[in-house]
N, C-alpha and C positions, 0 to 999 in steps of 0.2 A: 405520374406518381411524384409528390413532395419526398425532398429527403429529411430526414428527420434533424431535427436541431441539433448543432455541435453543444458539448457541455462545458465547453471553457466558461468560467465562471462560475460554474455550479459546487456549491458547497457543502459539506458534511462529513460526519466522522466516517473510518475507516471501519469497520466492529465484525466478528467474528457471525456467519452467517448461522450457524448453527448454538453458538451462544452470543446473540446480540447486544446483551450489555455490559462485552468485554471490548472493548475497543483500543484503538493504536492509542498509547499514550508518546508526546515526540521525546521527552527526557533530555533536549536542548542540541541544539547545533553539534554534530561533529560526534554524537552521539548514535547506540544499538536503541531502538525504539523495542516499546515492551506492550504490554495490553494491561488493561487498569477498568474494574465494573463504578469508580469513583468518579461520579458528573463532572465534577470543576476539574480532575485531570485527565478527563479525554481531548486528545487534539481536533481539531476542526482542517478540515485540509480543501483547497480549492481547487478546481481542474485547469490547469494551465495549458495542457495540450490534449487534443480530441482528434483524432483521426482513424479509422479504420480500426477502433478497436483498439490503439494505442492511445496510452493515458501520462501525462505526468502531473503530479499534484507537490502544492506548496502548501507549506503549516500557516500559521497565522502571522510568521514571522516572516513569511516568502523564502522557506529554506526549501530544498526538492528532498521525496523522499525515494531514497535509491539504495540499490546494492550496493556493499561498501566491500571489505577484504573481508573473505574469510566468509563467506554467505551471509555476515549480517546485512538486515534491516537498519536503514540509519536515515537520521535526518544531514541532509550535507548543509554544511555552513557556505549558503548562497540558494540563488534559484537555478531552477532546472536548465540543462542544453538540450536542446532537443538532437544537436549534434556528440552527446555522449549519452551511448546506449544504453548504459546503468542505472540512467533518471528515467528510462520509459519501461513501460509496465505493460503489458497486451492481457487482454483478458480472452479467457479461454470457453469460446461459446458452446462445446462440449458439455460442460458444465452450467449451462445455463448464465454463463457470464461471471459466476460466482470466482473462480480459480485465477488468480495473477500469476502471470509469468514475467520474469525480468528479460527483456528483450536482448539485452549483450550475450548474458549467460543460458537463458531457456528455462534458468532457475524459477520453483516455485515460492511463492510468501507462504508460511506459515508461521504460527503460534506451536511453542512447544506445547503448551494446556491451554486449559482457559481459566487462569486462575490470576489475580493480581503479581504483577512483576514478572509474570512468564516472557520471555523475551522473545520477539523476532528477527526467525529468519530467511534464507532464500538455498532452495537444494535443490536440484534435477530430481531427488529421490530422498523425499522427506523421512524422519523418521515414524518409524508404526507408530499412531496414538496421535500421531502432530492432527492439527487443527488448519484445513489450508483452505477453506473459502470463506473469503469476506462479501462484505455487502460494502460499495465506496461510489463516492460520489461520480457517476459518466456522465 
């Protein structure tokens, strides 16, 4: 049996799998990333790391996006290490692949809605109503 193609390199937005035309917006370096249904501010993010179901992805600026303090979602000002656990993401094939979890913490990504400037975050134990699987570039 072939193994299936690693997706470094593979490009596209992060978007809410159950409302698909709310997607990561990155709101700049150093920065809580939000969701936004507005075409020209959706981020576009590339797969830098592919292994086993761990992922790490860069914006169009090559910034990685990882857990920051405090369970945000952020874009960090630089590219991903794959030697800090925060830039990596495991996706949870339980869920059809759809559920990120942040590898350091076990935290999951969610949107608190799906509504413009709703912000994300990353919690072991989301809040009721949050919005936690995406569709992202593997």
């Amino acid at each position: 049996m072939k193994a299936a193609p690693d997706a470094v390199g593979d490009e596209s937005q992060i978007c809410l799998t159950n409302a698909p035309s709310y997607c990561i917006k990155a709101n700049g370096a150093g920065n809580q990333v939000s969701i936004t249904d507005v075409a020209s501010q959706k981020a576009n993010f590339t797969v830098v790391y592919d292994s086993g179901g761990y992922h790490e992805w860069v914006d169009g600026n090559n910034n990685c996006l990882r857990e920051g303090n405090s369970g945000i979602v952020k874009i960090e000002n630089g590219s991903c290490n794959i030697n800090d656990y925060l830039d990596v993401w495991l996706r949870d094939a339980s869920t059809g692949n759809k559920v990120w979890h942040n590898y350091s913490t076990q935290d999951i990504m969610y949107a608190t809605g799906n509504g413009n400037g709703d912000n994300v975050f990353a919690s072991g134990n989301p809040p009721s109503g949050s919005w936690t699987k995406w569709n992202a570039p593997t």
